[in-house]
C-alpha positions in Angstrom: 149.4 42.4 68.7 148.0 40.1 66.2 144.3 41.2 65.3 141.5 39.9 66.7 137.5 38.5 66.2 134.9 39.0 68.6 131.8 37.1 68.9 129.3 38.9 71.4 126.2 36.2 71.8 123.0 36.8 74.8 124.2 33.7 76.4 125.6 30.4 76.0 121.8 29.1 77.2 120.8 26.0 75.3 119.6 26.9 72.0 120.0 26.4 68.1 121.7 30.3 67.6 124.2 29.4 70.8 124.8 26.4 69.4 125.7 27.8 66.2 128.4 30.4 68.1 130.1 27.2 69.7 130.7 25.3 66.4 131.9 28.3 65.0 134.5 29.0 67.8 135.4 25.4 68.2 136.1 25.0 63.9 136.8 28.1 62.6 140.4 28.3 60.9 141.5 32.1 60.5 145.1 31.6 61.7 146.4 34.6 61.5 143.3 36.0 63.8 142.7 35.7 67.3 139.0 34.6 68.4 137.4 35.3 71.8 133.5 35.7 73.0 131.8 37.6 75.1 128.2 36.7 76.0 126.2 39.4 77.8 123.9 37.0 80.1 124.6 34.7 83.2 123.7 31.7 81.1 126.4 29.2 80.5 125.1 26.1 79.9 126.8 25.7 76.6 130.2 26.5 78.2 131.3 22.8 78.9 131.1 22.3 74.8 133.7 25.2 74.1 136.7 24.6 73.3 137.8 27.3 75.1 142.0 27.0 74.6 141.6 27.8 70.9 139.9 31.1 72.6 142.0 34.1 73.7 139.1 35.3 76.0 135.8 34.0 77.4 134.3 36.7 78.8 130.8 36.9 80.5 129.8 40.3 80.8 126.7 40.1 83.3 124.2 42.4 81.7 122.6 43.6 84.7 119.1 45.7 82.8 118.7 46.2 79.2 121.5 48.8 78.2 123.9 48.8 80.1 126.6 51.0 79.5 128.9 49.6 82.3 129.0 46.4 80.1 129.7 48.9 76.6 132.6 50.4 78.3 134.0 47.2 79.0 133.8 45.8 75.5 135.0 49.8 74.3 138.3 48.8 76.5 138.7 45.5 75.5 138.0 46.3 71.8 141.2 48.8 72.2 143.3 46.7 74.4 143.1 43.7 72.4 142.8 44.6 68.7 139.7 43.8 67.9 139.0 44.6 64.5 136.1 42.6 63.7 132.6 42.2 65.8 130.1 39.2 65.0 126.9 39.4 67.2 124.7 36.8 67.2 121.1 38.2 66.6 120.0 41.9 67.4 120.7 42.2 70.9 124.5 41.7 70.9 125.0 43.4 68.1 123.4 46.7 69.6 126.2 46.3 72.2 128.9 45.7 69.8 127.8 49.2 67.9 127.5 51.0 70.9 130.9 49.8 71.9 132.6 50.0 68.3 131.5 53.8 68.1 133.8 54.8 71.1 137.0 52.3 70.2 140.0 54.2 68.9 140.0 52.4 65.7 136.3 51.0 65.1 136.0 47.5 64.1 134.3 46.0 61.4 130.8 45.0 62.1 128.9 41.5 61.4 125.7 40.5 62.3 124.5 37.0 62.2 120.3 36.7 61.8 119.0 33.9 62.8 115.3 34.9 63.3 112.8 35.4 60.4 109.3 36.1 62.2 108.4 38.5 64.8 105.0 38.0 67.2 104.8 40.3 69.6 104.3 43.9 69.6 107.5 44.4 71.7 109.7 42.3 69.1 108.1 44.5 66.0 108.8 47.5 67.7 112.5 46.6 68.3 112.9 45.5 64.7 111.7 48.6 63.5 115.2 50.2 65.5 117.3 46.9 64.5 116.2 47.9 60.7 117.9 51.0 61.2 120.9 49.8 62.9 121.4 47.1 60.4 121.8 49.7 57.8 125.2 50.6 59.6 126.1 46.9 59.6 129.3 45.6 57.5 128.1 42.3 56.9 124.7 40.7 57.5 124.5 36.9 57.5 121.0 35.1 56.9 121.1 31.4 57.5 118.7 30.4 54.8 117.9 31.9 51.8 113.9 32.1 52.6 114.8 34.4 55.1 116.8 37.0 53.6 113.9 37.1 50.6 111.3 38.1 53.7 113.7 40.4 55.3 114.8 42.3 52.3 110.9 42.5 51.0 110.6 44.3 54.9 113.3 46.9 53.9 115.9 44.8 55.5 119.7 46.4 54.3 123.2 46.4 55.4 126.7 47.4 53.2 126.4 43.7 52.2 124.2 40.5 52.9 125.3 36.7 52.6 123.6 33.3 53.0 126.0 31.3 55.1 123.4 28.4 55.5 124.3 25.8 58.9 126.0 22.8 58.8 127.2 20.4 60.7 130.0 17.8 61.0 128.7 15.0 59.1 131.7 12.8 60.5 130.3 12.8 64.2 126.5 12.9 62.9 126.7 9.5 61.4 124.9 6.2 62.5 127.6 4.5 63.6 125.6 2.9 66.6 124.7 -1.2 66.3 121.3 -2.6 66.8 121.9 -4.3 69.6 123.1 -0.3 71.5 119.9 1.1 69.9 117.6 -1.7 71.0 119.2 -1.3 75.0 118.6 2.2 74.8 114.9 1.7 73.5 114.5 -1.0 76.2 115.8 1.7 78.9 113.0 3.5 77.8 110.1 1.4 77.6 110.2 0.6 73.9 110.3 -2.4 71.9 112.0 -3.7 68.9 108.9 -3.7 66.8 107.8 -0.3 68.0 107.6 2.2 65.5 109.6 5.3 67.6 109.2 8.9 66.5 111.7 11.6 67.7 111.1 15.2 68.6 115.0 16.9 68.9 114.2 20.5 70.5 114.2 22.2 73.7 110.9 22.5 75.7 109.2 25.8 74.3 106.1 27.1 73.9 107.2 27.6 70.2 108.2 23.9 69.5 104.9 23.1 69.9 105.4 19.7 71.2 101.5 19.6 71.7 101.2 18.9 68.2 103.8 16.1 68.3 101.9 14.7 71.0 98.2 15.0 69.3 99.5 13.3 65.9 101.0 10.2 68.1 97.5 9.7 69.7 95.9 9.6 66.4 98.5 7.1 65.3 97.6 5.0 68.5 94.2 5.3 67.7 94.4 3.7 63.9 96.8 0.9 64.9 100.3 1.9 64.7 102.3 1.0 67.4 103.8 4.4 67.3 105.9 5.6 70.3 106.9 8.7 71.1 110.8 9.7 72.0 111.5 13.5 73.0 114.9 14.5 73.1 115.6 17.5 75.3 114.4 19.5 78.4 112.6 23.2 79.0 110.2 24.9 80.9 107.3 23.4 78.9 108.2 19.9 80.4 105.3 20.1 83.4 103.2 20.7 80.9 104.1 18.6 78.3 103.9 15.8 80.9 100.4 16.8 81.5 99.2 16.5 78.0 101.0 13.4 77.6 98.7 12.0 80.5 95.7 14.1 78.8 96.1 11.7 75.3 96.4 8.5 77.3 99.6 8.6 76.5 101.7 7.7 79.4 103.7 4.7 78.8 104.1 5.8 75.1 106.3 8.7 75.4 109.7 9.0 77.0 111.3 12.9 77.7 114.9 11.7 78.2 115.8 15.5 79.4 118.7 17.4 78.8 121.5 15.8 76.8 124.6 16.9 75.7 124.9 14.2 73.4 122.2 13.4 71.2 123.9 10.9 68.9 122.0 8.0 70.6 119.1 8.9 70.8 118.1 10.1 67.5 119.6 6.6 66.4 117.4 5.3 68.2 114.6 6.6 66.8 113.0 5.5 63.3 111.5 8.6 62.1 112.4 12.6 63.5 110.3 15.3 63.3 110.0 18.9 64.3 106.6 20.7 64.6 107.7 24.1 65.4 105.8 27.2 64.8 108.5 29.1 63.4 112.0 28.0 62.8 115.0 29.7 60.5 116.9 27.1 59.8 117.2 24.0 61.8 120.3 22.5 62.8 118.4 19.6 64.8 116.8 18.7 61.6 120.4 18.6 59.8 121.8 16.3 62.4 118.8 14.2 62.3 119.3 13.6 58.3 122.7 13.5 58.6 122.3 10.7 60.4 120.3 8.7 58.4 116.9 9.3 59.5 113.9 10.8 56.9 112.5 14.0 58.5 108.6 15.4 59.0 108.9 19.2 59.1 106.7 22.1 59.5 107.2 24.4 56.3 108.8 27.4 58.1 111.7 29.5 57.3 114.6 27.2 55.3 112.9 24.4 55.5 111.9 23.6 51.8 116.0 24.2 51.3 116.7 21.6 53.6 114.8 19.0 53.0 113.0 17.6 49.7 109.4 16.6 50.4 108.7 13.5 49.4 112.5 12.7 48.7 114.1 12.4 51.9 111.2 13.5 54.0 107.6 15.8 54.1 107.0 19.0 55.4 103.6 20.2 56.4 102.2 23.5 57.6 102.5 24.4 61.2 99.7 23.3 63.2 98.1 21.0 60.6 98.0 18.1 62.3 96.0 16.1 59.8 98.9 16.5 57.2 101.9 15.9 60.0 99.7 12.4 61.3 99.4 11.5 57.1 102.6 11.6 57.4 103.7 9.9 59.6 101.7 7.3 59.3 103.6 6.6 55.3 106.7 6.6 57.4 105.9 3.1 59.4 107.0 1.8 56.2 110.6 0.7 56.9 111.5 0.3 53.0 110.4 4.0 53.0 112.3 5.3 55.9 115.0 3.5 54.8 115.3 5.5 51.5 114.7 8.5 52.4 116.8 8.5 55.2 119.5 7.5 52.8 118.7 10.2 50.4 118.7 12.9 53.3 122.2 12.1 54.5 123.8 12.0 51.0 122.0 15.5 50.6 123.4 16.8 53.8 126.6 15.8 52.7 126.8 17.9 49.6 125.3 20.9 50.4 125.3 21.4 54.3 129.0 20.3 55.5 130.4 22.1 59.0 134.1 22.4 56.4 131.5 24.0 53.9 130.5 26.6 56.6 133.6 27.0 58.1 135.0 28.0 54.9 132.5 30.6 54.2 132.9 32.7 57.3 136.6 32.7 57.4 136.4 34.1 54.0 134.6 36.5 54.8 135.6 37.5 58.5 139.2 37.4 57.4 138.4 40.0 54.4 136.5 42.4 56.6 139.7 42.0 59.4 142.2 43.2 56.5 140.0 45.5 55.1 140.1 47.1 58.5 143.7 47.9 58.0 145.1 44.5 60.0 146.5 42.1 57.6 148.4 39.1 58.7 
């Protein structure tokens, strides 16, 4: 039987790690290896996005508590009956299962792990590193989206046989403003904005961590010096009650749309004049990659990758998280069309160099396909 790859992801919930897995299953090019997933929660919201004929299996594996060794079992037998030979979790969780279940296979696959967090806040996640730090050490490969976050794991003791940077990318094809005026003014109009309007975009699910509170706070304090800055959020989550609440809070309501979920967001972010994301922590953010792919200058908080994403003052600013001074300054030198016109310009052509889904692509087949051989299962 032809070898295979097995990606083992928590769920296909909405989020920028799932996200990740999906492009990855729907681009990747190894040939010669088969590709399945397994995801170990009953969350498949992403599951309409797969491409799931390219897959040889798409299997949810219903976690029912925290280890459960029903579920290892199940990956043991379908490690052996399908020739696995290579295991890429995404984040900790799934790759505890996939070295649980790699240990009792008759010929143990090759194991990857891609990271995509950098900080941990609770005591529970610290705790759970401090084992994860110990597992990783076992790990084949360990890929770190951004280079920031390698240099703060590796200062924390961080090791596995061998570490990449593999940074996102995206298709910079379908993330291009392709959309005329007269479909981005309709789709402002649907939404209570205006033509003159300046129209700020927040691209990120509904979480605490988001902290779309400070998205909202800067656009009042627009308001309040004269802008006639609106403001668009793109996306859905349990923080939407009470994001609706503070938007009501500010005096706000009329001046902020929540379109909700959307498995598109093409549209919308062309819609928008300026994006930003005020997140308290972030690794490396595909939503801000889309957003300059397509043409629009960017307002960041400096966390994780960020400063290798985006050039501040070049093709957009970043700010600390929770300064809202700085993120309001910011904005307020991006109502200058002539400005956002530039450095929107200049943060697409970046994109396009350094950040290309074909660039990313490339780089895990390369090294997926050397870990499957090295495991004895050459084409």
């Amino acid at each position: 039987m032809q070898p295979g790859i097995l990606f083992l992801v928590n769920s296909l919930g909405i989020g920028g790690a799932e996200r990740h897995v999906v492009s990855l299953l729907n681009n990747l090019d190894c040939d010669t290896y088969r590709l399945s997933l397994g995801y170990l929660k009953p969350d498949d919201a992403l599951l309409s996005q797969l491409k799931t004929e390219r897959l040889d299996a798409v299997t949810p594996l219903n976690v029912r508590h925290k280890l459960d060794f029903g579920v290892v079992r199940a990956l043991t037998d379908y490690i052996n009956e399908r020739n696995v030979r290579v295991i890429v979790g995404t984040n900790p969780y799934p790759t505890l299962y996939a070295m649980l279940a790699a240990r009792a296979a008759r010929t143990p696959p090759r194991l990857v792990e891609v990271f995509h967090s950098t900080l941990t806040q609770t005591l529970k996640e610290k705790l759970q590193m401090t084992l994860y730090r110990v597992l990783f050490r076992r790990l084949d490969l360990l890929v770190y989206v951004s280079r920031q976050q390698r240099e703060y794991w590796s200062a924390r003791g961080m090791r596995a046989r061998r570490e990449v940077v593999i940074h996102n990318g995206v298709d910079t094809d379908h993330f291009a403003d392709r959309f005329t005026s007269t479909e981005k003014q309709e789709l402002r109009a649907q939404f209570g904005f205006s033509p003159t309007d300046y129209v700020i975009g927040i691209c990120a699910a509904l979480r605490p961590e988001k902290a779309h509170g400070d998205f909202l706070l800067a656009l009042a304090r627009l308001r309040s010096s004269g802008h006639r800055a609106k403001g668009f959020i793109i996306g859905d989550g349990p923080q939407r009650a009470a994001i609706d609440r503070r938007i009501s809070q500010l005096g706000l309501t009329g001046h902020v749309a929540v379109t909700g979920f959307q498995s598109d967001v093409r549209p919308f972010i062309a819609a928008c004049d300026v994006m930003t994301l005020t997140s308290m922590h972030e690794t490396f953010s595909l939503a801000a990659l889309e957003s300059m792919s397509m043409g629009k200058p960017v307002v960041l908080t400096r966390t994780g990758g960020a400063a290798e994403l985006a050039d501040s003052g070049v093709n957009g600013f970043l700010f600390a998280p929770g300064d809202i001074d700085a993120l309001t300054e910011f904005l307020s030198t991006l109502a200058s069309p002539e400005l956002r016109t530039s450095m929107g310009s200049a943060g697409a052509a970046s994109v396009r160099v350094r950040f290309t889904k074909r660039a990313m692509m490339a780089a895990y087949c390369t090294e997926l396909a050397a870990l499957a051989a090295s495991n004895g299962q050459g084409a």
